[in-house]
C-alpha positions in Angstrom: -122.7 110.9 -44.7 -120.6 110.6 -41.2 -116.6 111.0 -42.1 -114.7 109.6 -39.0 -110.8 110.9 -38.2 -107.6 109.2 -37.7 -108.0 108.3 -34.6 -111.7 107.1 -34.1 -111.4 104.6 -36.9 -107.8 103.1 -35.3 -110.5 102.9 -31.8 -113.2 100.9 -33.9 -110.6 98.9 -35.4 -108.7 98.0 -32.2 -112.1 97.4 -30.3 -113.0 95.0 -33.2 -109.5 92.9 -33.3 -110.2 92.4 -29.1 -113.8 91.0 -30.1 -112.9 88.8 -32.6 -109.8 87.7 -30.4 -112.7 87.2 -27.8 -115.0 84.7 -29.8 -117.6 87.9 -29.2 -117.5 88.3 -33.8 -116.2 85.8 -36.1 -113.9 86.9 -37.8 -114.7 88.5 -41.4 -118.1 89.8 -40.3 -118.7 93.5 -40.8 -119.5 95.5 -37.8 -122.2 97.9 -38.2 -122.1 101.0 -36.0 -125.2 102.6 -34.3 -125.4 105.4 -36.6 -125.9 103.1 -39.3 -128.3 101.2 -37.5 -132.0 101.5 -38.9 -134.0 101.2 -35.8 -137.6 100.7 -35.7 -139.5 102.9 -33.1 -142.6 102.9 -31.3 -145.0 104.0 -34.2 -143.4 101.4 -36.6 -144.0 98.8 -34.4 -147.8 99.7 -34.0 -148.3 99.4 -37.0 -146.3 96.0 -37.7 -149.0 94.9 -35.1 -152.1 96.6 -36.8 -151.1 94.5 -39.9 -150.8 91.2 -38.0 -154.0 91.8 -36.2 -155.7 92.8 -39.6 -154.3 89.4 -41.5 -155.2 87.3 -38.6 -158.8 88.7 -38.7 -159.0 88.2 -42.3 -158.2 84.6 -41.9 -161.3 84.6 -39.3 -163.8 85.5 -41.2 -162.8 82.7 -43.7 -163.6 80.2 -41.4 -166.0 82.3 -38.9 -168.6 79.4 -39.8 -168.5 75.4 -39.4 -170.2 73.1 -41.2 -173.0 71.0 -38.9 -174.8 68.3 -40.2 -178.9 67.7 -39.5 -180.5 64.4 -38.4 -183.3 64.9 -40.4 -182.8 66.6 -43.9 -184.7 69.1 -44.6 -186.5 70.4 -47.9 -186.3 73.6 -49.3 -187.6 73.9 -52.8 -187.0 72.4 -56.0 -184.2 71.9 -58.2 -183.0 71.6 -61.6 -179.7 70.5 -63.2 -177.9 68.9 -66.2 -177.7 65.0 -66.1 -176.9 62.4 -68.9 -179.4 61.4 -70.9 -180.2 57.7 -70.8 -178.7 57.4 -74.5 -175.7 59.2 -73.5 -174.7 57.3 -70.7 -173.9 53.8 -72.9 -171.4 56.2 -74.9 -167.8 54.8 -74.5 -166.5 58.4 -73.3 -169.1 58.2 -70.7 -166.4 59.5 -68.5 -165.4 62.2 -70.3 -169.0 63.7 -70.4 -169.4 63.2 -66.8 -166.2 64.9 -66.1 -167.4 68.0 -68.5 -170.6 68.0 -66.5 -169.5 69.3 -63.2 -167.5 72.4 -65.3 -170.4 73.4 -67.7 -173.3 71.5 -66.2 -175.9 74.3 -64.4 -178.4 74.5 -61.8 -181.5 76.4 -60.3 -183.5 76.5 -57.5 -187.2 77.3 -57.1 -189.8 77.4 -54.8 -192.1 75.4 -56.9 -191.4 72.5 -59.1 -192.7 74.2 -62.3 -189.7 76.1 -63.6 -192.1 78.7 -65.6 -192.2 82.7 -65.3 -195.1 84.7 -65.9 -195.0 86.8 -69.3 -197.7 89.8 -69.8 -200.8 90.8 -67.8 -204.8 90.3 -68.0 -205.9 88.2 -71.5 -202.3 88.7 -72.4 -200.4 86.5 -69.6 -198.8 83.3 -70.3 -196.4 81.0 -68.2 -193.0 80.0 -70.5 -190.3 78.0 -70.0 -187.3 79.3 -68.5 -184.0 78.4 -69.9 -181.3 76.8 -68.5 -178.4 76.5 -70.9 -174.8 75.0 -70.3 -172.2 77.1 -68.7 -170.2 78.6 -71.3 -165.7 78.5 -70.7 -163.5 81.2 -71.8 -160.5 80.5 -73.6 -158.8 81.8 -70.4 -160.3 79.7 -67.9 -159.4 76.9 -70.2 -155.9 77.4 -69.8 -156.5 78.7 -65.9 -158.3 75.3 -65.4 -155.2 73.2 -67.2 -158.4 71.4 -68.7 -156.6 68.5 -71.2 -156.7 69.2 -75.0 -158.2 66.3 -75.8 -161.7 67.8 -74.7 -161.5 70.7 -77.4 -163.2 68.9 -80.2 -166.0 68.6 -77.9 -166.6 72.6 -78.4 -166.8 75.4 -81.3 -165.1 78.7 -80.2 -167.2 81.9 -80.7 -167.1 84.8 -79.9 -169.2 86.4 -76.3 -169.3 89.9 -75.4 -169.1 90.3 -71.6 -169.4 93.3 -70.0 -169.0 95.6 -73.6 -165.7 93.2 -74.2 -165.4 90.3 -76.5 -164.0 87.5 -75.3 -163.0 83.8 -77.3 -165.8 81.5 -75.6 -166.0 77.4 -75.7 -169.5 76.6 -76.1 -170.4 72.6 -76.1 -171.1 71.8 -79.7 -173.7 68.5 -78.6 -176.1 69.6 -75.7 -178.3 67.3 -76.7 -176.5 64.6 -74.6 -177.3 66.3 -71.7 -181.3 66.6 -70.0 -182.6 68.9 -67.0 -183.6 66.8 -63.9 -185.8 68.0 -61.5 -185.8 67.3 -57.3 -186.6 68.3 -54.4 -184.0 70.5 -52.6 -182.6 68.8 -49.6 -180.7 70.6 -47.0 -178.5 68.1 -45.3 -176.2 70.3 -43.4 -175.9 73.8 -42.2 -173.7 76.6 -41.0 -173.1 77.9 -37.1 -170.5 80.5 -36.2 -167.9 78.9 -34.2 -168.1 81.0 -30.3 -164.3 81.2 -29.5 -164.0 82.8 -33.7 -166.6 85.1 -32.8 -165.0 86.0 -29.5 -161.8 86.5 -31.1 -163.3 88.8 -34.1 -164.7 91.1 -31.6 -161.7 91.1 -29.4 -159.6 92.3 -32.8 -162.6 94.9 -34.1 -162.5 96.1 -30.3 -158.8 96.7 -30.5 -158.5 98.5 -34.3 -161.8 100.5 -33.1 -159.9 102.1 -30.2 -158.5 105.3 -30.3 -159.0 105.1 -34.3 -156.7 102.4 -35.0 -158.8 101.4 -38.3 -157.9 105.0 -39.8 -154.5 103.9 -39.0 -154.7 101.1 -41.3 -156.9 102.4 -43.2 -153.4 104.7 -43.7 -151.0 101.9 -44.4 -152.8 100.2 -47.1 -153.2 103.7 -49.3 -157.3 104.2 -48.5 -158.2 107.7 -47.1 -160.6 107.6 -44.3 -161.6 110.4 -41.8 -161.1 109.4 -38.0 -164.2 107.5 -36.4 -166.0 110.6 -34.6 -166.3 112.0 -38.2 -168.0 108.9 -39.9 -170.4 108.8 -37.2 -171.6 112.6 -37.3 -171.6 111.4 -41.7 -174.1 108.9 -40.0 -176.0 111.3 -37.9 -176.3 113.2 -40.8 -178.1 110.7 -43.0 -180.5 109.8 -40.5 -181.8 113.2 -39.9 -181.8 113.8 -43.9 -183.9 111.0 -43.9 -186.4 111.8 -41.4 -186.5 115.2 -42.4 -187.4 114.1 -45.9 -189.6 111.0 -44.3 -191.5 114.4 -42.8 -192.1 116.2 -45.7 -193.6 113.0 -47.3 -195.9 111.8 -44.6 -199.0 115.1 -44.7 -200.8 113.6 -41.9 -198.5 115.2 -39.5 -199.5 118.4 -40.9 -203.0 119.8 -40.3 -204.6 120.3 -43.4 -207.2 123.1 -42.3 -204.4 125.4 -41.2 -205.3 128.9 -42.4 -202.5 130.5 -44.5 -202.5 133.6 -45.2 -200.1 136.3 -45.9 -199.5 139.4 -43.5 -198.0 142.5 -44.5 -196.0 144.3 -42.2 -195.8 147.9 -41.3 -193.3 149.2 -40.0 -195.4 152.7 -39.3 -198.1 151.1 -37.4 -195.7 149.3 -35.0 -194.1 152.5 -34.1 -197.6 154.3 -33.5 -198.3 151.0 -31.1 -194.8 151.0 -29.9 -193.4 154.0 -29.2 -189.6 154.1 -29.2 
């Protein structure tokens, strides 16, 4: 803590009357002296960029890719998904159901249109059916979803274990209304990078690959990362572990009639041949 005498704090005071006499500080505002100024320096400023730069190419890769569509669709595979059955659809909450269809309804996609998998070998094997229930809701995407109470009778609560939890599940108490449609799998649209995103995402990996910037940020969000020359002699080091062990593997390399055999050493007899 900086204590000021007498007659520095009369200088500060007279040199603030003049500027607020001046128009240079309205009057009432504190003055703030350099020493308790917090300035940022070179380093902090770095790293204010590396965080902008990092944001701005997270918000690339979100929408790296565009949306083109095809003058001819095209068909990949098969389908199958949950429609109304022909029953259902003269129901008076017809629009409820349909409204519960896109949250639970399901689908799959297959290269043939039997949906079957193969079950045992030789005299054994058999084709079965393979299921495709209704999407069950937790109790907390319920409330995540804001999904109106009125749709709860439609469901029993019960109770789910996911991932060695239990959690309160909403499973539709009348799947009968619903049937499994299958078609063929059209592909209407498709996905190109955009050039000027791409040419902007390597401009940014270019500049927080140089002079190991990424470890830098790597720093500021809490990871711990080595710098780059020591991640790529990690690298080095895998690849020769692998082909070292890929050599070991492969015994063609080696010639199998090589003649092994175990030599014993004298150290007598070299001397008599070699004498010191």
């Amino acid at each position: 803590m900086h204590t000021f005498n007498a007659p520095v704090a009369q200088c500060i005071e007279h040199r603030a009357s003049n500027a607020e006499v001046a128009g240079e500080i309205p009057a009432g505002s504190t003055i703030s002296s350099p020493i308790n100024d917090t300035m940022l320096n070179t380093q902090d400023y770095f790293d204010k960029h590396l965080l902008r730069l990092d944001g701005e190419l997270s918000e690339l890769w979100r929408r790296r890719r565009i949306r083109v569509p095809l003058d001819e669709p095209i068909q990949r595979g098969w389908r199958r998904f949950h429609v109304l059955t022909a029953k259902a659809t003269k129901r008076p909450d017809k629009d409820v159901l349909l409204a519960l269809l896109e949250i639970i309804g399901t689908m799959t996609i297959r290269n043939s249109p039997e949906f079957r998998k193969k079950r045992g070998s030789g005299r054994w094997r058999r084709y079965i059916e393979i299921e495709q229930p209704l999407r069950e809701i937790t109790v907390g995407e319920w409330e995540r979803r804001r999904l109106p109470e009125t749709w709860k009778p439609y469901f029993r609560q019960e109770k789910r274990c996911h991932f060695r939890v239990w959690h309160d599940a909403l499973i539709f108490a009348s799947p009968e209304v619903f049937e499994l449609r299958i078609e063929p799998n059209l592909i209407t649209e498709t996905c190109i990078c955009d050039p000027a995103v791409e040419q902007r995402i390597a401009e940014i990996k270019g500049l927080l690959w140089h002079r190991n910037a990424i470890c830098r940020l790597d720093w500021l969000y809490g990871y711990s990362r080595r710098c780059r020359e020591s991640i790529r002699q990690k690298l080095f080091d895998k690849i020769a572990q692998r082909e070292l062990r890929e050599a070991m593997q492969n015994t063609l390399e080696v010639d199998p009639v090589a003649f092994i055999q175990r030599i014993r050493i004298s150290f007598r007899r070299i001397i008599s041949i070699f004498p010191m």
